[in-house]
C-alpha positions in Angstrom: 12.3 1.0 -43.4 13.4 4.1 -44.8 17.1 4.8 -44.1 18.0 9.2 -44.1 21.2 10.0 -45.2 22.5 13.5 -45.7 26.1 14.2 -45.9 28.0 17.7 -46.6 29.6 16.4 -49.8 27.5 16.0 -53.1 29.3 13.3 -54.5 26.9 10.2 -55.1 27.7 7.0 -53.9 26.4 3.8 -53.1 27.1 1.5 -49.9 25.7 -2.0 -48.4 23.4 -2.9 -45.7 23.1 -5.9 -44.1 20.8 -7.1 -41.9 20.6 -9.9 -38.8 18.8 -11.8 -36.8 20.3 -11.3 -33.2 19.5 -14.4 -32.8 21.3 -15.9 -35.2 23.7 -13.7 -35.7 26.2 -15.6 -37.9 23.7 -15.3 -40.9 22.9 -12.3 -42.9 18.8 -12.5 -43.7 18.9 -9.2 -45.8 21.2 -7.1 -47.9 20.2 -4.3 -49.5 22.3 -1.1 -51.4 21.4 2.3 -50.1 22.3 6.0 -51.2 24.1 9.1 -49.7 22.2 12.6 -50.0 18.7 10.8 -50.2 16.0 8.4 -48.8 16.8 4.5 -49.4 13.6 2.0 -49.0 14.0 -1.0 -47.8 11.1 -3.6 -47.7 11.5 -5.3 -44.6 8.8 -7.7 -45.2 10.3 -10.1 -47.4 13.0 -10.8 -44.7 10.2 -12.7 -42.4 10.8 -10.9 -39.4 8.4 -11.7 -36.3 7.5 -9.6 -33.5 9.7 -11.9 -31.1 12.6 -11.3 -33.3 15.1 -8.1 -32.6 16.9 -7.4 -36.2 20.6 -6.0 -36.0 21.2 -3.2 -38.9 25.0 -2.7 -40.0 25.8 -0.2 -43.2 29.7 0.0 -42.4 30.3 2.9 -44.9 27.5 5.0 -44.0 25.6 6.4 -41.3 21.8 7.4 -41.7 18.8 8.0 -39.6 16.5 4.5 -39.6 12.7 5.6 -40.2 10.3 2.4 -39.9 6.7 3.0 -41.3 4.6 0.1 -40.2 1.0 -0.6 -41.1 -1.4 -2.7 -39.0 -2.5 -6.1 -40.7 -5.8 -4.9 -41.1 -4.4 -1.7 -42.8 -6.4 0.5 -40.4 -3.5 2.3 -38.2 0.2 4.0 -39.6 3.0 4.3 -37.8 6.3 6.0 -38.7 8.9 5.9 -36.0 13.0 6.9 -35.3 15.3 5.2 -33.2 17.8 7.0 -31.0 21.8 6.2 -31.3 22.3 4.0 -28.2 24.5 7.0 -27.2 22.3 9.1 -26.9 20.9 7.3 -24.0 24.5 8.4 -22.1 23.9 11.6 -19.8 27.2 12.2 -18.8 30.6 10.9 -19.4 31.9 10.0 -22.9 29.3 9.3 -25.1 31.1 8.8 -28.3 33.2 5.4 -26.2 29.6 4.1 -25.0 29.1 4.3 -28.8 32.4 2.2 -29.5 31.6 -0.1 -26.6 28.2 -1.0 -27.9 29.4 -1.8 -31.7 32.4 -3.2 -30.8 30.0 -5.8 -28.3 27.7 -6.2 -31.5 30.1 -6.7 -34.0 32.1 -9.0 -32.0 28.6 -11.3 -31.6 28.1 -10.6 -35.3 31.9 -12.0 -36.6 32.8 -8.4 -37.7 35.6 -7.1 -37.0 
């Protein structure tokens, strides 16, 4: 996964990301640190994910734009992909409370406040 982050201030930082099986939601399987202003990579392998399995990403201090580049097994097809915020998926009303709504439900199965 490649995590985009790009922020109007140039001041570096650094900020944690942790990530879950929805499953099992009470345990962290990855945690990784990740950059403003730049492009963090984040192996996703080593975290034994199947293709049955939905993973839950939280970076608390940081937004960024997820970008997974997958390979078939065989090494023959590439993929690079985006996901939308769930509020983006709201046509009308008030998209930025969907947003609360949907992290608050997440969090909430995730023991975050």
């Amino acid at each position: 996964m490649l995590l985009l982050n790009l922020e109007s201030c140039p001041k570096s930082r650094i900020s944690i990301l942790e990530i879950y099986n929805s499953a099992l939601p009470e345990f962290i399987i990855g945690r990784f640190e990740v950059r403003n202003n730049s492009i963090s990579i984040i192996n996703l392998d080593c975290l034994g994910i199947t293709p049955n399995q939905l993973p839950v990403i939280i970076c608390k201090d940081m937004s960024g734009i997820p970008l997974y580049f997958s390979k078939t097994s065989d090494g023959s097809c590439l993929s690079l992909e985006h996901t939308h915020p769930p509020a983006s998926y709201v046509i009308h009303g008030q998209r930025w409370d969907a947003q609360k709504l949907l992290k608050s439900n997440w969090f909430s199965r995730l023991g975050q406040p």
